[in-house]
PAMAR-444787 format. One record per residue (C-alpha): residue in three letters; x, y, z; residue number from 1. Coordinates in steps of 0.25 Angstrom, whole numbers, plus 5000, padded with zeros to 4 digits. Example, Ala and Ser with C-alpha at 12.3 -4.5 7.8 and 13.67 -1.06 7.14 Angstrom:
// PAMAR-444787
+---------+------+------+------+-----+
| residuo |    u |    v |    w | num |
+---------+------+------+------+-----+
|     ALA | 5049 | 4982 | 5031 |   1 |
|     SER | 5055 | 4996 | 5029 |   2 |
+---------+------+------+------+-----+
This chain:
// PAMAR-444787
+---------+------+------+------+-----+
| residuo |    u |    v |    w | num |
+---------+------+------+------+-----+
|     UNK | 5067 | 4985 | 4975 |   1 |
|     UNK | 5068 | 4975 | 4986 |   2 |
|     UNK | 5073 | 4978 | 4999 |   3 |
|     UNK | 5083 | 4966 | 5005 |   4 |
|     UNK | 5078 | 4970 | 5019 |   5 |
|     UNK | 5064 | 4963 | 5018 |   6 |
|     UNK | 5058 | 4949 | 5019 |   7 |
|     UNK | 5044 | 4943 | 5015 |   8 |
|     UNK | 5039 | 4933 | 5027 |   9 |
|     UNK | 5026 | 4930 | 5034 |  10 |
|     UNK | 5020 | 4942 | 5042 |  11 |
|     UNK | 5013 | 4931 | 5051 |  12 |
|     UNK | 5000 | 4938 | 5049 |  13 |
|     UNK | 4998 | 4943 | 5035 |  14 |
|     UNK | 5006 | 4935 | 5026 |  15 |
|     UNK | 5020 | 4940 | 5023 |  16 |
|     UNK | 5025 | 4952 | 5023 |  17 |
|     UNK | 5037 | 4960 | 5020 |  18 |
|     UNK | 5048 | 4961 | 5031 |  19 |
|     UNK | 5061 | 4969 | 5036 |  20 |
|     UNK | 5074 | 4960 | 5036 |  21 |
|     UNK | 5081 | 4975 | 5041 |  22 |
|     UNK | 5077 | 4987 | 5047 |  23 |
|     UNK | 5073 | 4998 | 5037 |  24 |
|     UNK | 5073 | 5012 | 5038 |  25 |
|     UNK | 5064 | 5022 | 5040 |  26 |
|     UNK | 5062 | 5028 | 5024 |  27 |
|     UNK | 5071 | 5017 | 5018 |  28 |
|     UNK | 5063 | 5009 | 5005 |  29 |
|     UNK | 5059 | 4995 | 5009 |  30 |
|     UNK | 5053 | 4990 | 4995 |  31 |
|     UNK | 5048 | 4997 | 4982 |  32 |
|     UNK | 5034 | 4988 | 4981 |  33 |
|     UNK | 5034 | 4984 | 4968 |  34 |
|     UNK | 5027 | 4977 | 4956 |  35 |
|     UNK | 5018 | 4978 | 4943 |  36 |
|     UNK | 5012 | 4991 | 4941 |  37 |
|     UNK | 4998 | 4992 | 4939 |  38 |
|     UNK | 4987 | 5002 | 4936 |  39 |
|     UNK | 4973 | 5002 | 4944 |  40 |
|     UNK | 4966 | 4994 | 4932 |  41 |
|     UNK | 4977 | 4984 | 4934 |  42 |
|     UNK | 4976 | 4984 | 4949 |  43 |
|     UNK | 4959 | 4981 | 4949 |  44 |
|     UNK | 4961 | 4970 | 4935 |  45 |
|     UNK | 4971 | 4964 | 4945 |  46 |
|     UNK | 4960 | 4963 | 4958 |  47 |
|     UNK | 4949 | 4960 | 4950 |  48 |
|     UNK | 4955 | 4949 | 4942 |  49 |
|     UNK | 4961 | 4944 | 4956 |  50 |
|     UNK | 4974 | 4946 | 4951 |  51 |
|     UNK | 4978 | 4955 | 4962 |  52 |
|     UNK | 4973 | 4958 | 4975 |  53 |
|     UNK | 4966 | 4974 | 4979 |  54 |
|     UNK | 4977 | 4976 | 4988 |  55 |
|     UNK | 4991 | 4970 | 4981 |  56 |
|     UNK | 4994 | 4981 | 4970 |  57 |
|     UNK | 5002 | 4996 | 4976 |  58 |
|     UNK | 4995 | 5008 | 4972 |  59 |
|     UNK | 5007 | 5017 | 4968 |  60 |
|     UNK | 4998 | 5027 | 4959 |  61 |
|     UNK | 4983 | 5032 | 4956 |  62 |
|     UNK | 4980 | 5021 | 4947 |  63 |
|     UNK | 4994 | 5014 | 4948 |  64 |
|     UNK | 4997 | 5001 | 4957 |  65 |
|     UNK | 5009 | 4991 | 4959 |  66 |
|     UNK | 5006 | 4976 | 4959 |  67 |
|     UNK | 5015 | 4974 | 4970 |  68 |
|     UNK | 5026 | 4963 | 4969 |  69 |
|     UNK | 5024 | 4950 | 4978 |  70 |
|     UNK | 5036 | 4956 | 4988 |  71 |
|     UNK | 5030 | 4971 | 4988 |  72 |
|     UNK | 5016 | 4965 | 4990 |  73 |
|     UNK | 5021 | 4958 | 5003 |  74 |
|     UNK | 5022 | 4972 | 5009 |  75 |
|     UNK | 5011 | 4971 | 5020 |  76 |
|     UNK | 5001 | 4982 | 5024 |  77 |
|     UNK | 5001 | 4990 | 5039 |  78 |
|     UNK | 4994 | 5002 | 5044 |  79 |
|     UNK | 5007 | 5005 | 5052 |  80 |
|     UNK | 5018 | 5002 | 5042 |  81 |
|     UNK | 5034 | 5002 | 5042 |  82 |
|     UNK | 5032 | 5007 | 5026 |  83 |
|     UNK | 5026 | 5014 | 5018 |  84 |
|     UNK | 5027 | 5018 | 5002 |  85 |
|     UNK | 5032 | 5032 | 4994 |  86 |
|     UNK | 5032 | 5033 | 4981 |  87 |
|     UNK | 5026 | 5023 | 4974 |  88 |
|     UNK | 5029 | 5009 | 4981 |  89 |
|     UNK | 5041 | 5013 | 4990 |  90 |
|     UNK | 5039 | 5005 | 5003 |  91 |
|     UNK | 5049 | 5013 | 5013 |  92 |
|     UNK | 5048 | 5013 | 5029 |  93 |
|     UNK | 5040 | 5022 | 5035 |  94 |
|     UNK | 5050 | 5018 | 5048 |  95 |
|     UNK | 5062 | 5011 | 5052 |  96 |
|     UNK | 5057 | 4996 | 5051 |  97 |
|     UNK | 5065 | 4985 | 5058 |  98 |
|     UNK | 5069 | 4973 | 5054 |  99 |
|     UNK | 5058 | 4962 | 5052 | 100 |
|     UNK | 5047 | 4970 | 5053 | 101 |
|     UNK | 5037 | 4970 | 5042 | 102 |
|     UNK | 5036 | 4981 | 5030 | 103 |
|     UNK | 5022 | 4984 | 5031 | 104 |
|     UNK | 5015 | 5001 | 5024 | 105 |
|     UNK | 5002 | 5005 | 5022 | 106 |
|     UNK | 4995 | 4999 | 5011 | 107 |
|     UNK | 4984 | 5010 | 5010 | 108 |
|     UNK | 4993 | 5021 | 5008 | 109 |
|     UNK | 4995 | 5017 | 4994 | 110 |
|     UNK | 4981 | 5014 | 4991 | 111 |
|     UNK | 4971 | 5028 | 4984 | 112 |
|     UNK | 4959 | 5028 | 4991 | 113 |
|     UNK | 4949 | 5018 | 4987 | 114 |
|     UNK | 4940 | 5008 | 4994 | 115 |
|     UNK | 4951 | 4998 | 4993 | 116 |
|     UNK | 4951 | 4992 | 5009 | 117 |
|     UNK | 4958 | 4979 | 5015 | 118 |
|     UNK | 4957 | 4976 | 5029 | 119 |
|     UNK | 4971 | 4978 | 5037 | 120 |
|     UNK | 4977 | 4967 | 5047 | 121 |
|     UNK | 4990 | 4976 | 5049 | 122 |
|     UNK | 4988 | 4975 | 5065 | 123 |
|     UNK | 4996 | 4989 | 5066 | 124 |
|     UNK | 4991 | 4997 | 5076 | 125 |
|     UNK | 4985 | 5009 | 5067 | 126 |
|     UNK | 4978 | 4996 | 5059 | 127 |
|     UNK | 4967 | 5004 | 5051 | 128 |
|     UNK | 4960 | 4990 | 5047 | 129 |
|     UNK | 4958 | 4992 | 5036 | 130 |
|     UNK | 4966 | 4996 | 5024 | 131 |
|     UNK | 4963 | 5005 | 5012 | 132 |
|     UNK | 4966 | 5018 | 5003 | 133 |
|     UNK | 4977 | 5029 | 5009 | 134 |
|     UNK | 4964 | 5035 | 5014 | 135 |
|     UNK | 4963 | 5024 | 5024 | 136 |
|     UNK | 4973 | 5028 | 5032 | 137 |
|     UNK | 4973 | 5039 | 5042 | 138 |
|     UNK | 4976 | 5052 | 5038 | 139 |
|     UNK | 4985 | 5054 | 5048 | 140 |
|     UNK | 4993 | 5042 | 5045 | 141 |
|     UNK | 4992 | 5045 | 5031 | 142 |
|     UNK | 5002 | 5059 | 5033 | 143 |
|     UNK | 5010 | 5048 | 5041 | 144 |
|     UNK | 5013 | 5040 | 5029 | 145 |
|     UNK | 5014 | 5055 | 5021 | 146 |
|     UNK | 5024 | 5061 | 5030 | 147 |
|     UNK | 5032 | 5048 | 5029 | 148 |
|     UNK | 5032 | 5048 | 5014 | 149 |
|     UNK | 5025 | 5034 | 5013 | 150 |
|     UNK | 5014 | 5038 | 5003 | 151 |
|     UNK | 5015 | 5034 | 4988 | 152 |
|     UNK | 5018 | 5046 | 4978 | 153 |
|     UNK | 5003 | 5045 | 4972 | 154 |
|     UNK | 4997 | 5043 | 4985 | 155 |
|     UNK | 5004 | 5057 | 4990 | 156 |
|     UNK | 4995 | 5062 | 4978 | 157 |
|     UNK | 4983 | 5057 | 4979 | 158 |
|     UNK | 4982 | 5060 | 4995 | 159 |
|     UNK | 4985 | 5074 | 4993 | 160 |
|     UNK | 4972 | 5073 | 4983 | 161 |
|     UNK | 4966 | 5067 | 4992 | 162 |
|     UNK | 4970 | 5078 | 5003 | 163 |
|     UNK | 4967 | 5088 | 4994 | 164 |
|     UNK | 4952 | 5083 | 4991 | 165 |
|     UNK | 4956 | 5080 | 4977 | 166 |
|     UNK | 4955 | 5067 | 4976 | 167 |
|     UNK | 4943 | 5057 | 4970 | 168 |
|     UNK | 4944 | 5041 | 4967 | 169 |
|     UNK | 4950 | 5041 | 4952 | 170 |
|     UNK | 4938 | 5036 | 4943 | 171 |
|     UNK | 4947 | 5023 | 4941 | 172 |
|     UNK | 4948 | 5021 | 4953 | 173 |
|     UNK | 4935 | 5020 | 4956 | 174 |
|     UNK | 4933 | 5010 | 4944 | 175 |
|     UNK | 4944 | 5000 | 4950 | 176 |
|     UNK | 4936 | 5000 | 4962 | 177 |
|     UNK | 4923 | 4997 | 4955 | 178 |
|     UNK | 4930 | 4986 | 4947 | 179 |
|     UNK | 4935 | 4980 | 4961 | 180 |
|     UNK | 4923 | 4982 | 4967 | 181 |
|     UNK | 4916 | 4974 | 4957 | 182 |
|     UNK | 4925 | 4963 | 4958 | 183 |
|     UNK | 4924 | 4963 | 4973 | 184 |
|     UNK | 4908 | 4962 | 4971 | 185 |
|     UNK | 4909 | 4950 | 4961 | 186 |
+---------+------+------+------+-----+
């Protein structure tokens, strides 16, 4: 799906972006992200080779990721975004959002904890600095995203595993990360 209201150009500070050529409303669906299924062995074959980059692919499931099209790939990153994703990979608006403002949601919501970090240049005012897992951002803000529904179907899961103290790194998991690790110590 490709929504006719939004334009790729220049964000003048971090490459380019994706863009609102009309207002959208509060709930309405921006852009279903999009592109090549993969599993986690994919996704670490994919880094390691240098195929693919630690942070491109969507996590939409435990060990299942998206290899995000070029156009949903130009979705930018903000600790205080317009949008934010339900169900697997819908980006809806978190608010009303005005023409030519920037779509921006919160990369760590849809990433299950791990030691995966990348420093942030958002420039919000809440800036956490530095991004990571869905445990990286504050609880508080976390029931934020919750109540406004912009948490992915297996996320809602695994955080209520989580909340419930039932939750230990899968042993896959921890096997991608030494395989990442070593090709970062290389």
């Amino acid at each position: 799906m490709f929504n006719k209201k939004l334009i790729i150009k220049d964000t003048g500070k971090y490459g380019k972006g994706v863009f609102v050529g009309e207002d959208i409303k509060k709930g309405e669906i921006i852009h279903i992200l999009g592109g090549k299924r993969l599993d986690l062995n994919d996704v670490v074959d994919g880094v390691v080779s240098g195929k693919e980059a630690e942070d491109d692919p969507l996590q939409i499931g435990r060990r299942t990721y998206i290899d995000l099209d070029e156009f949903s790939r130009t979705f930018n990153h903000s600790c205080n975004p317009n949008g934010g994703i339900r169900k697997n990979s819908e980006l809806f608006a978190l608010r009303d959002i005005k023409s030519s403002e920037q779509i921006t949601y919160d990369y760590s919501l849809t990433i299950a904890p791990t030691i995966w970090k990348m420093k942030c240049k958002c420039g919000s005012k809440n800036c956490r600095k530095i991004l990571g897992d869905v445990l990286s951002v504050p609880p508080k803000r976390r029931a934020e995203y919750k109540k406004n529904g912009a948490l992915q179907n297996y996320m809602k899961s695994l955080l209520r595993e989580i909340e419930n103290r039932k939750y230990k790194m899968p042993q896959y998991e921890k096997l991608a990360l030494e395989k990442l690790n070593h090709k970062t110590t290389k």
